[in-house]
C-alpha positions, -999 to 999 in steps of 0.1 A, spaced: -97 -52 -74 -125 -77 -62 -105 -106 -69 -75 -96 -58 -50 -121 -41 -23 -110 -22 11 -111 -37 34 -109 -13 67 -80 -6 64 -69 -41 26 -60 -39 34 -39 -8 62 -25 -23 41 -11 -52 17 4 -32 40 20 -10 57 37 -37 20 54 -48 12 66 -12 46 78 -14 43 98 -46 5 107 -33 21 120 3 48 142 -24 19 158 -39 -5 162 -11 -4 199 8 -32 192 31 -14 187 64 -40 160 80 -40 140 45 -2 140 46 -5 126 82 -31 101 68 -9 90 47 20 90 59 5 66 91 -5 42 56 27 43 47 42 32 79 13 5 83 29 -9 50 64 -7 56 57 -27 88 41 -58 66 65 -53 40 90 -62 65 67 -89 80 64 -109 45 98 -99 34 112 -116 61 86 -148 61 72 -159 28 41 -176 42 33 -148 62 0 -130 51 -15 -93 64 -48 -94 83 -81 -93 56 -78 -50 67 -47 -45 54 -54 -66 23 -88 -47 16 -66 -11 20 -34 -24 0 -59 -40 -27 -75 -3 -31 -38 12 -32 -27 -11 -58 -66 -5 -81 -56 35 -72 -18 31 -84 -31 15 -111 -57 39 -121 -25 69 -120 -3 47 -140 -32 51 -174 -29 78 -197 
């Protein structure tokens, strides 16, 4: 997603919902740590913009929830 802006709760939301279903699936114990830590990192801004609309993630967290959201996207094609 090069050009991807951030969209706020609902964006986070999304991609915490695919790290979710990922973390279900995953048997590796250090990639269910990995991810669970990602999903803990986005439940934490999810709260943050939920609760202030202008609020925006550091340019990190965008890059990582823009690569969750081009992943989730890539699982949701047939």
């Amino acid at each position: 997603m090069p050009d991807y802006a951030f969209g706020g709760p609902d964006d986070i939301d999304r991609a915490i919902a695919y790290l979710v279903a990922l973390d279900d699936q995953q048997r590796n114990a250090l990639a269910v740590i990995e991810i669970d830590e990602a999903i803990d990192e986005a439940q934490a801004e999810f709260e943050k913009s939920s609760a202030d609309p202008s609020y925006v993630p550091t340019d990190d967290f965008i890059v990582r929830l823009s690569g969750y959201l081009e992943r989730a996207d890539d699982a949701e094609r047939p």
